[in-house]
N, C-alpha and C positions, 0 to 999 in steps of 0.2 A: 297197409300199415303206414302210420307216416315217421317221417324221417327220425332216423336214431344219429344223435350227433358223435361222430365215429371217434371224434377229437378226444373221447372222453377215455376210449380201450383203452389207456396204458393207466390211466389211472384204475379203471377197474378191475384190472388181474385180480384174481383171486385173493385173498389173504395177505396182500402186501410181499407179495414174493414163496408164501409158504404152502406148499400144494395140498389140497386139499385128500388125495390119496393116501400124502403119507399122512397126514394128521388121521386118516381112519386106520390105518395101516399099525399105526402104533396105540391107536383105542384097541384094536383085537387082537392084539398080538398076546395079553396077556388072557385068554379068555380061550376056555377051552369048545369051539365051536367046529362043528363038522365042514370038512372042505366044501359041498357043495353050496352053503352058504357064506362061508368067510369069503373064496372066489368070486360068487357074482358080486356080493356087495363093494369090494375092492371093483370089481368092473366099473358097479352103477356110479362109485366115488369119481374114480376115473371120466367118467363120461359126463359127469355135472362139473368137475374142474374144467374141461374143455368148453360145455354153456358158458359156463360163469364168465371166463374171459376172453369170449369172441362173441355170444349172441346176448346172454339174458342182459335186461336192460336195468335188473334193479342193483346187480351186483355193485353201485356204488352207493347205496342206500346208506347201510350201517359203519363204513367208513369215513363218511359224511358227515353221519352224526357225532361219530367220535371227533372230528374236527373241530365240529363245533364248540364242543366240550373243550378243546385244547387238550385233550388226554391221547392225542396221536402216538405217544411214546408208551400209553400201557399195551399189557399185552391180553385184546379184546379176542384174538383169531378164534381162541376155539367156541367162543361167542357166535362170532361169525359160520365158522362150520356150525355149528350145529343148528343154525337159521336158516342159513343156504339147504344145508340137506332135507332139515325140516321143509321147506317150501320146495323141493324137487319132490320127495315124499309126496305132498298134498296133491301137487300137480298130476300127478299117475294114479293115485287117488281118482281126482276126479275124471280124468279120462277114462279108466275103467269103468266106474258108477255111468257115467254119460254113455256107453258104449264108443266112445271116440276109438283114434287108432294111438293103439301105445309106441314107446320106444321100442328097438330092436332086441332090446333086455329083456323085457317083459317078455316080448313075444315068445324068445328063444327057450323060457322058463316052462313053456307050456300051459296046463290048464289053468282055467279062470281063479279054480283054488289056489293055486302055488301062487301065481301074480299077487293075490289078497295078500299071499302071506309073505312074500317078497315084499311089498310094499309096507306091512305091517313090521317086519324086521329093520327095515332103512329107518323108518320113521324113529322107532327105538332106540337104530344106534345113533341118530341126530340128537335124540336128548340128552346120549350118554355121553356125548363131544361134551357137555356142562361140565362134568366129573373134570376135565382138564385146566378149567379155570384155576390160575395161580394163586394159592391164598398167602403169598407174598409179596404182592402187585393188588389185590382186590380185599381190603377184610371180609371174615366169615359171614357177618351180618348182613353184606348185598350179595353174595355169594348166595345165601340162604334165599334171601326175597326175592334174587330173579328166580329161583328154582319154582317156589308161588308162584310169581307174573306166569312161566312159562306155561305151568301147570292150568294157570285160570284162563289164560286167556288161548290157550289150544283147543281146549276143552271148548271154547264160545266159537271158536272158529267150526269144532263140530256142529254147534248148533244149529248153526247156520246152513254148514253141507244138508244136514238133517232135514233143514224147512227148505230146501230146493230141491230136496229128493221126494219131499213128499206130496211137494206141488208138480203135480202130474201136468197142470196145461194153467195158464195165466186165466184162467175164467175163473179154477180154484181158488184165488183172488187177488183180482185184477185192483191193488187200490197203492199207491204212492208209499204208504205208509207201509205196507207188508215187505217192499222192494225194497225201502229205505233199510228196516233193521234187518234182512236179510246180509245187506251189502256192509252192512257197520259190519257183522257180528262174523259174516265168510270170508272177508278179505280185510276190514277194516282190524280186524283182530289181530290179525297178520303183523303189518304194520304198526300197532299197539306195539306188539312184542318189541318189534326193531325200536322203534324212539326209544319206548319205557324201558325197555332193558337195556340198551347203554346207558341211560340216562341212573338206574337204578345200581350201575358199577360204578360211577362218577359220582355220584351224588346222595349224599343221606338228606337233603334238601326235601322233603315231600310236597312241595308245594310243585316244585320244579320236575317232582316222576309223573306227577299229576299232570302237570299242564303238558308234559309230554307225551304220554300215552294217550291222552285228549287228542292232541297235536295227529298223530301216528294212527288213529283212527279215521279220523276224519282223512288224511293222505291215503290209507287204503280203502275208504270209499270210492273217492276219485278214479283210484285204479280200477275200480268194478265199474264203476258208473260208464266210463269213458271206454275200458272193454268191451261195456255191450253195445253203447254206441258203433263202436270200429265195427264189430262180429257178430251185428245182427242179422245180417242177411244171409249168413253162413252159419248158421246155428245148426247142427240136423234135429235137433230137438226142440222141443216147446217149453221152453224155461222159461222164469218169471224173471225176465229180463225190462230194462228202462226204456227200450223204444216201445213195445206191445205195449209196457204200464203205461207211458206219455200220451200213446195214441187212443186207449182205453178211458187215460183220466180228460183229455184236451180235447175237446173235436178236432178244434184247430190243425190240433196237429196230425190226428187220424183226415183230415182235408185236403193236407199236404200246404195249406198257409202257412206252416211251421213247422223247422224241421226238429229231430231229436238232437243234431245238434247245434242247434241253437238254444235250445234249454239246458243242453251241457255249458255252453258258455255263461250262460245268465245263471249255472247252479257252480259253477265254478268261481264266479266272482263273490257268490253268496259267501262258499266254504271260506274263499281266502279271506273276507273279510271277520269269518268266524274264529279262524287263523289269529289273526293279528289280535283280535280279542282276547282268545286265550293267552296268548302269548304273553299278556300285559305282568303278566304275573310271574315271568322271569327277568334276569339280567338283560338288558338291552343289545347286549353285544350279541348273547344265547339267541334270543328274540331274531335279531336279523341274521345269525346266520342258518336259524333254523329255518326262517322264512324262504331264507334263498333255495332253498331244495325246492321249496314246491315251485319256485319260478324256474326251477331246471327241470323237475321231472314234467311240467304242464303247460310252460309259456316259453319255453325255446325252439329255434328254428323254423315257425311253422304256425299257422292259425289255430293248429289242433296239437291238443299238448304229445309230451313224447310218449315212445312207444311204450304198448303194456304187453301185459302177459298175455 
């Protein structure tokens, strides 16, 4: 992995000081559920507030954007939970689908069925962190339309899982194009949600939810793209990942006169320049400080941008 700029930890604690346990803690308190699953789930809460502000590298994503906004004083947190858990959710998700090695939760759960539904319950109670949203801090109206956003663009992020699971081996098809909307739609989705949905509690502006859920797409490409670059040679599976496609679409690069990531750098400058295009179409101040995220999460410290998932 290359280097994670450590400098960043205290800015990205979790939730600006508010732990992410009790905020689910007090989702289920009122809700009459059987101890075996209010327990782990309060576990797996637990255990993704500790990721969040010692390992994972996105936790300063959506805090980010609300900066940009200048809305650092509303109160986005349970926004924030329920994206974070949503994205631990997906995570074990796909290590179960993949056969990878899950967490010690999972394991401890037992059989493959229970996991599914462990994991189908977390993901649930990540959407239900929305129900927390102030509607005296946010009117009902973007209240409403993130509920859609999340709703559409969770759903595309399925999509995607969907067309990686059912591509068995990169010959199934082996073409730029197939990689491409796979990675908008399984990870770029992702990141849609984060931009467009703070931007969607800040902003009745559609021009500006627009350009940011563009923005926010294209950012979680990158993080797939540059993924597979890092974890190609550690794959234990045959997914239709961007070095097989590169080396399938390029001789070149199947020759070894070119590496994969060198076409990340040359597809990296492409995005950013598609960046600042879209961008034209907000405030200038919005514009560059939205910009500066991708110059933190891809062109800091290092020839190879920062660390991914």
């Amino acid at each position: 992995m290359p280097v994670f700029d450590s400098t960043l930890q205290t800015e990205t604690t979790l939730l600006a000081g508010v732990r992410l346990r009790d905020m689910v803690a007090r989702r289920l308190a009122d809700i009459d559920l059987l101890p075996e699953l209010r327990q782990t789930l309060l576990r797996l809460s637990a255990v993704d507030e500790a990721w969040c502000g010692s390992e994972w590298q996105w936790a300063w994503v959506i805090p980010a954007i609300q900066a940009a906004f200048g809305g650092e004083d509303l109160p986005v947190q349970p926004f924030i939970a329920a994206w974070t858990t949503m994205y631990a959710a997906i995570v074990r998700l796909d290590h179960l689908q993949d056969g990878d090695a899950v967490d010690e939760l999972l394991r401890q759960s037992g059989r493959t069925a229970t996991q599914y539904n462990l994991v189908l319950a977390y993901y649930v109670l990540a959407s239900s962190l929305l129900d927390d949203l102030a509607p005296d801090a946010f009117p009902l109206r973007r209240i409403r339309r993130l509920y859609r956003l999340w709703s559409d663009l969770i759903l595309r992020t399925a999509s995607g899982q969907q067309r990686d699971l059912v591509i068995e081996t990169v010959s199934d098809t082996a073409n730029l194009a197939a990689y491409h909307d796979l990675a908008r739609a399984k990870t770029g989705s992702t990141f849609a949600l984060a931009f467009g949905g703070v931007a969607t509690l800040m902003s009745d502006d559609q021009a500006i939810i627009d350009a940011c859920l563009v923005v926010g797409d294209l950012f979680g490409a990158l993080v797939q793209y540059h993924d597979d670059v890092l974890d190609a040679a550690a794959q234990p599976n045959a997914t239709l990942t961007l070095p097989d496609t590169l080396a399938q679409a390029y001789p070149e690069i199947a020759a070894g006169v070119r590496t994969p990531q060198q076409f990340w750098s040359h597809l990296y400058q492409a995005y950013r320049a598609y960046v600042e295009q879209v961008l034209t179409a907000v405030p200038e101040q919005l514009a560059a400080a939205v910009l500066a995220l991708f110059v933190r999460a891809f062109e800091q410290d290092s020839d190879t941008p920062g660390d991914m998932a």
